[in-house]
Structures are given as structure tokens and as C-alpha cells.
C-alpha positions as a printed NumPy array, in Angstrom:
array([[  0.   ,   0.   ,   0.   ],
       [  2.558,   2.527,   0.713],
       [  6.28 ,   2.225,   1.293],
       [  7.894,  -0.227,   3.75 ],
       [  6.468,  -1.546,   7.492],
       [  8.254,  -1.863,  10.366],
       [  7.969,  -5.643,  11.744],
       [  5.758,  -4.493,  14.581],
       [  3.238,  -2.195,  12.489],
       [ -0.015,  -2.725,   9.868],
       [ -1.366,  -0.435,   7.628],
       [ -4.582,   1.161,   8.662],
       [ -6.616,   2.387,   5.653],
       [ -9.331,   5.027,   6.29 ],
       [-12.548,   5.934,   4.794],
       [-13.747,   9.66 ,   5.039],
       [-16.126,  12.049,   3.888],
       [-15.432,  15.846,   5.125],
       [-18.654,  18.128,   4.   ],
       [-17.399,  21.71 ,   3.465],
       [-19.586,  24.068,   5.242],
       [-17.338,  26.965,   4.71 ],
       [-17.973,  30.032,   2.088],
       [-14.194,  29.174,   0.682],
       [-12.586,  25.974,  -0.572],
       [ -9.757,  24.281,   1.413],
       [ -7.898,  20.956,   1.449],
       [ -6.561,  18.817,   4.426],
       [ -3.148,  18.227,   4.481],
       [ -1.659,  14.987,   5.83 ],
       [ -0.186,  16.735,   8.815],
       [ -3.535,  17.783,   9.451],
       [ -5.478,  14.685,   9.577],
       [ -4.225,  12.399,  12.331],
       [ -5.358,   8.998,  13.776],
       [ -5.896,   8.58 ,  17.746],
       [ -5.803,   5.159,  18.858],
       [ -7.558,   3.893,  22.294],
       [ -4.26 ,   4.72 ,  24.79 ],
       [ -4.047,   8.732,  23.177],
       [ -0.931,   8.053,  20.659],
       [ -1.324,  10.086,  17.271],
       [ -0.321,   8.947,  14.323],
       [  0.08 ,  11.3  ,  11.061],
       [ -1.538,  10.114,   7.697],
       [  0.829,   8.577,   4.468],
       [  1.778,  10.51 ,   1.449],
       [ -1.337,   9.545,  -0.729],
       [ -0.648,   6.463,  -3.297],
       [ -1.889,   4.359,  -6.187],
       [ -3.875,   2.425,  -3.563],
       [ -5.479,   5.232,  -0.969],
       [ -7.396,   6.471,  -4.054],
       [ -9.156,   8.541,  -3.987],
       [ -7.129,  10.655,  -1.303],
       [ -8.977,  12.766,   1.119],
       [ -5.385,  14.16 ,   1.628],
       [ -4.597,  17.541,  -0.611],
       [ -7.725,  17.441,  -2.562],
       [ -9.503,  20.75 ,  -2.577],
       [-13.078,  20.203,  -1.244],
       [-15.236,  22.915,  -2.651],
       [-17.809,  25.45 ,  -0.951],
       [-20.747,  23.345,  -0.359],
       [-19.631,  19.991,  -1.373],
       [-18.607,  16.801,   0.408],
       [-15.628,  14.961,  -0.412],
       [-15.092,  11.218,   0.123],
       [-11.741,   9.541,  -0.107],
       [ -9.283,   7.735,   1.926],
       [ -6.363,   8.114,   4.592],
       [ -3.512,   5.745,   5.545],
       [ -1.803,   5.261,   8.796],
       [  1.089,   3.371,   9.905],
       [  0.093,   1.785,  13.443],
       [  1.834,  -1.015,  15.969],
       [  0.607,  -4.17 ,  14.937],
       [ -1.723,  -4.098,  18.776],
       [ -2.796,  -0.659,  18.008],
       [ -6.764,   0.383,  17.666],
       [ -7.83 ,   3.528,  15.881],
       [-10.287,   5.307,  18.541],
       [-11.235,   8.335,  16.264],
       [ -9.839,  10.753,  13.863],
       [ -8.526,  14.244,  14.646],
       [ -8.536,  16.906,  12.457],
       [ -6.45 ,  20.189,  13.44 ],
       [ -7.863,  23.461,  11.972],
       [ -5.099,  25.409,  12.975],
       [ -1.262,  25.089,  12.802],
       [ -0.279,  24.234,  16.741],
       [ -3.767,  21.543,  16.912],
       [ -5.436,  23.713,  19.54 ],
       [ -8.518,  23.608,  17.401],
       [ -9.885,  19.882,  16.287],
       [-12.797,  18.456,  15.155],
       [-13.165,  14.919,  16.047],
       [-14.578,  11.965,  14.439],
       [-15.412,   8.39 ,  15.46 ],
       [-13.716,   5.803,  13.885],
       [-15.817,   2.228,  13.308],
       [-13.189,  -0.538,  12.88 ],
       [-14.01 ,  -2.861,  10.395],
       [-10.938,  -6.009,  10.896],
       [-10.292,  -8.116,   7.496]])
């Protein structure tokens, strides 16, 4: 899916849809959008591939639309995604916050 896992760690692949509310466009960048697993750790999204298409990930979302696309992670192998964060500002003192439901395969 993206390039090479540590022995200890799985890919995590993420379905989103972000609905722009705002009167501008704007994309999420990958340093943006990060995971939260169960015990707090954050994990920042993959460069966008072949396989995470489409990306949510540096697409621009336009006023009034939704966008639906996807987001990898690298996570420890025991790891469990608990929600994604969203920062809408530069130091991530602003979020929005989504549940994540795991589906295992």
C-alpha cells in the first residue's frame, strides 16, 4: 500500500467524507489529519498512493460539497484507531473529532 512496514506495524486504511460548510474551498493536508488510537498516541496520515485512491489528503473540497476519499496510517501491529482528529489550525489547539468504526479483514 505505501512504502515499507516496520515488523511491529499494519497499515490502517481510512474511509472519510469531510462536508465543506465553509464560504471558501480548502484541502486537508496529511499533517492535518491524524489517527488517535484507544491509549491517546497520534499517528500522522501517508503521502497519498496508487492504492489510498481517492485521497482525502490535498484534494480541494469545494464550498458546499462533500468529499469522500481515503487516509492511511502506519500503526503497531496491537494498536486500535479510537477516532480521527482533524487540526484546523497550525499548533492543533482547534480539532474536530470523528469516530472511527473498525471494520478487521
Amino acid at each position: 500500500m505505501g512504502p515499507g512496514l516496520e515488523a511491529d506495524e499494519k497499515w490502517v486504511l481510512v474511509r472519510l467524507t469531510i462536508n465543506n460548510q465553509d464560504a471558501l474551498p480548502f484541502s486537508v493536508t496529511s499533517a492535518a489529519l491524524r489517527a488517535v488510537d484507544t491509549t491517546g498516541n497520534t499517528y500522522t496520515a501517508e503521502a497519498p498512493n496508487d492504492a489510498t485512491q481517492p485521497t482525502i489528503l490535498n484534494t480541494e473540497i469545494p464550498t458546499g460539497e462533500p468529499l469522500t476519499g481515503f487516509a492511511l496510517y502506519a500503526l503497531p501491529q496491537d494498536a486500535q484507531i479510537d477516532n480521527i482528529e482533524w487540526c484546523l489550525d497550525e499548533d492543533c489547539q482547534e480539532t474536530l473529532i470523528a469516530p472511527v468504526l473498525t471494520i478487521e479483514s
